[in-house]
N, C-alpha and C positions, 0 to 999 in steps of 0.2 A: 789728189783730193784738196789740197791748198789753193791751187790753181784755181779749181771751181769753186771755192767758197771764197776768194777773193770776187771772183768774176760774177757774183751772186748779189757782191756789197758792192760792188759796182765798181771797184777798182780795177785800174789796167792793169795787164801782167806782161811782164817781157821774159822771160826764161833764159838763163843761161845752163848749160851741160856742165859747162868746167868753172875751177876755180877762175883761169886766167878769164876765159871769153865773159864769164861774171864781172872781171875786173875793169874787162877793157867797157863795156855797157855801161857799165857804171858812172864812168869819165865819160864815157859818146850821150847818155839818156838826162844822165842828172834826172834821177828818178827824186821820188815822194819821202821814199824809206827802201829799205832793202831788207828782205827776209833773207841772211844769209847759213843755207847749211854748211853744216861744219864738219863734216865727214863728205869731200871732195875727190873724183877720180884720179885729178893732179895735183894739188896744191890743199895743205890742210885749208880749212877755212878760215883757223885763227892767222895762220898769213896771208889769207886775202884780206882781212880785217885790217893786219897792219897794213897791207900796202893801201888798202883805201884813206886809211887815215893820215898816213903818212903823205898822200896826195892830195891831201885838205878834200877829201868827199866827207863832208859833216850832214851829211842827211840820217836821220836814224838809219841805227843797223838794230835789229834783232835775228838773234842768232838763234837757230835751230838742228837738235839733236836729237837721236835715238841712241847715245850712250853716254848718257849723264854718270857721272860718278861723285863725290862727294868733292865741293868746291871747286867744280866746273863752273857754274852760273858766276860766282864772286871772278873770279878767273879772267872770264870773259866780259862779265863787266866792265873789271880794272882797264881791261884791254880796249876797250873805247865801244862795246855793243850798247844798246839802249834798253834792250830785251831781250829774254829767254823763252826760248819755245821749247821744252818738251815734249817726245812724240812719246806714246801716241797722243797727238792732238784732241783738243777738247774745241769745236769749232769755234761756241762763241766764248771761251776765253781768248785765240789769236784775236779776233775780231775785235772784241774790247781793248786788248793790249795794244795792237795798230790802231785801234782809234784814242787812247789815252796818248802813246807816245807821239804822237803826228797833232796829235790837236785837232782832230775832227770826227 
């Protein structure tokens, strides 16, 4: 559903499956911003977080989850993301929030 309502606002989308192969895209694309989940089949997402930042990738991060619990969002902040998604999504609040954090 993210996929296509990016692909709607006309941004490109690259998909990665895994924390790692997200990671490695990341350093190969030097993307826009990265929507990254945080509930990952290999690697939490809060450590792909640090290993991006930790490897100077300064592109926004908003991070996105289906199990929010009380001072997750602050949590993740601290942690270097830009943004919070909670699912279940609301379409044009991502779409406002990537268009506030990115500047366009």
């Amino acid at each position: 559903m993210i996929t296509r309502l990016l692909e709607n606002a006309e941004y490109t989308v690259i998909l990665a499956e895994t924390g790692k192969e997200g990671y490695d895209l990341a350093l190969k694309e030097q993307p826009d911003f990265i929507l990254l989940d945080i509930q990952l089949p290999d690697i939490n997402g809060t450590e792909v977080l640090k290993m991006l930042r930790d490897s100077n990738v300064n592109v926004p991060i908003i991070a996105v989850t289906s199990y929010a619990m009380s001072g997750d969002k602050e949590k993740l902040l601290q942690a270097g993301c830009n943004g919070y998604i909670e699912k279940p999504i609301d379409p044009m609040l991502v779409i406002k929030q990537i268009k506030t954090i990115i500047g366009s």
